[in-house]
C-alpha positions in Angstrom: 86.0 121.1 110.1 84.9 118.3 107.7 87.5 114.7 108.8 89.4 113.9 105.3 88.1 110.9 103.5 90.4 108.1 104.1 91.3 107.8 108.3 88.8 110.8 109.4 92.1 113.0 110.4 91.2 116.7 110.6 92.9 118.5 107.7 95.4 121.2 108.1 93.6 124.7 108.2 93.0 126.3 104.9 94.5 129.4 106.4 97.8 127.8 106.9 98.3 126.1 103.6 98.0 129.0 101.5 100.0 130.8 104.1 102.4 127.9 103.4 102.0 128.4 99.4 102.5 132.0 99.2 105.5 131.7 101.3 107.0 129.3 99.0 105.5 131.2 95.8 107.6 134.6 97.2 110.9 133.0 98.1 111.1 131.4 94.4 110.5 134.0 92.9 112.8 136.3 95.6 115.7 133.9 95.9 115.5 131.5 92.3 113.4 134.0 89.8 111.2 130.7 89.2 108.2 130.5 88.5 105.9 128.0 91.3 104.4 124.6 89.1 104.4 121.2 88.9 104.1 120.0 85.5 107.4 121.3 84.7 108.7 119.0 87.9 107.2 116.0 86.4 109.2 116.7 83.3 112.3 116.8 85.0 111.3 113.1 86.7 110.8 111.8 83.2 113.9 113.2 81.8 116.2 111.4 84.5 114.9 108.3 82.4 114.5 109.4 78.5 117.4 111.5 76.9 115.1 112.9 73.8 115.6 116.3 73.1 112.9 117.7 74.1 113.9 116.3 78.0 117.2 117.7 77.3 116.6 121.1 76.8 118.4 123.7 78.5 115.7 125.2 80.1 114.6 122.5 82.0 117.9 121.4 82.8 118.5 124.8 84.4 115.6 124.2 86.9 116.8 120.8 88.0 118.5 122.0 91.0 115.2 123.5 93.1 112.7 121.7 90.9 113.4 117.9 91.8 113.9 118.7 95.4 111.0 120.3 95.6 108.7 117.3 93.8 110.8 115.1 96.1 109.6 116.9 99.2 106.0 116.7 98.0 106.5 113.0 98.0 108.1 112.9 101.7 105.4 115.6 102.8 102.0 113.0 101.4 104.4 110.0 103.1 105.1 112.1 106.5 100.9 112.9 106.2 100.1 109.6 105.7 102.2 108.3 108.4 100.7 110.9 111.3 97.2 109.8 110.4 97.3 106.3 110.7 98.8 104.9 107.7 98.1 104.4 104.0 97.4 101.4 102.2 96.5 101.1 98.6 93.0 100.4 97.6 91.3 99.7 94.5 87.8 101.4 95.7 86.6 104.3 93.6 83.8 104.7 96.1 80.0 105.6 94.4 81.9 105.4 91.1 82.6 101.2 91.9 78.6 101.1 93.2 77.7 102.4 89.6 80.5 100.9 87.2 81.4 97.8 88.6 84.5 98.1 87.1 87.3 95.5 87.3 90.9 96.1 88.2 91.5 96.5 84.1 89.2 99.0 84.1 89.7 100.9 86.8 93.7 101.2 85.5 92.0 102.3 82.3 89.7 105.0 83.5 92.8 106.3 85.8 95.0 106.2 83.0 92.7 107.9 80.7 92.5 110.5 83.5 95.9 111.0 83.3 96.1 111.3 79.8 93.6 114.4 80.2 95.3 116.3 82.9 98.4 115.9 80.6 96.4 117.2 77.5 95.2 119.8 79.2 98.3 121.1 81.0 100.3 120.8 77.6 97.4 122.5 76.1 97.4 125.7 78.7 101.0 126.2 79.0 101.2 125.0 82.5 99.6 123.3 85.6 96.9 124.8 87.5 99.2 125.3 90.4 101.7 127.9 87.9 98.7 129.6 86.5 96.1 129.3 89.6 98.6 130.2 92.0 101.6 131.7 90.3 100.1 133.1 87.1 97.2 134.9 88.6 99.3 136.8 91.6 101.2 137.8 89.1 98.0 139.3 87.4 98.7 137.6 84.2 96.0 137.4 82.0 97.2 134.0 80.0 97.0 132.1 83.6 93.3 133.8 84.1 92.1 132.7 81.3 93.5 129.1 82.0 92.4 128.5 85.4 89.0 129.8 84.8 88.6 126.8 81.3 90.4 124.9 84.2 87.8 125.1 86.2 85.0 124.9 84.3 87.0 121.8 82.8 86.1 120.5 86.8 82.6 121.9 87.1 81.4 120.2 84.0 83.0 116.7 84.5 81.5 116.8 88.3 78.2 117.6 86.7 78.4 114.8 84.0 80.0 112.3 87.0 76.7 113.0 89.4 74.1 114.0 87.1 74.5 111.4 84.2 76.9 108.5 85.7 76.2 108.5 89.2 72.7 110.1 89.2 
């Protein structure tokens, strides 16, 4: 089993992560009728601080209950992962990419934050993250959410071609 990148901890089997998904995935949908994502989670965060109407709508209002515990517990779970495997601290190393760029503090905010502004385009743009259509979507054999994670991951394959092949070649 390859270590994971940052303290050379052994991940947590494959096998018992998507165990762990499609457990979580079924009782939503069982228990709440809700569909699994994330993108919808981060709206809810945001609309505790704007009060526009599109943060106030009713259907995201509705979901508040299951949704913002559930984002907080993904917080707690990365804190309670970093803590068992010696410990986080923040760094400003972007690895090859800082070899190749030399970018400066500035820069490196820009290029995350034009990051972000992609993965929001592109989740606005498909109707959902890849973890409602990649995981939700597709076991429920919808063919909107195929169709979205495949452009989702060509999305990937293409930027990790242009990353290795023309920036860092």
């Amino acid at each position: 089993m390859t270590p994971l990148i940052l303290h050379d901890a052994a991940p947590m089997p494959w096998s018992m992560a998507g165990m762990a998904i499609a457990a979580i995935t079924a009782l939503l949908l069982l228990f709440q009728n809700r569909r699994l994502g994330i993108s919808t989670g981060f709206e809810d965060v945001c609309s505790l601080a704007s009060r526009t109407g599109y943060f106030s709508r009713a259907s995201l209002r509705d979901g508040r209950r299951w949704r913002l515990p559930f984002i907080g517990g993904l917080v707690l779970g990365g804190v309670i992962a970093a803590i068992s495997t010696g410990g986080w601290q923040p760094t400003w190393a972007l690895g090859m990419l800082d070899d190749t760029l030399a970018l400066e503090p500035a820069g490196k905010l820009a290029w995350m934050f034009a990051g972000g502004l992609f993965i929001g385009f592109g989740t606005r743009l498909g109707g959902g993250c890849t973890s409602g259509h990649g995981i939700f979507g597709l076991s429920n054999l919808e063919w909107p959410s195929l169709v979205t994670t495949i452009c989702f991951m060509m999305g990937g394959l293409i930027t990790t071609q242009l990353l290795y092949r023309v920036v860092l070649p």
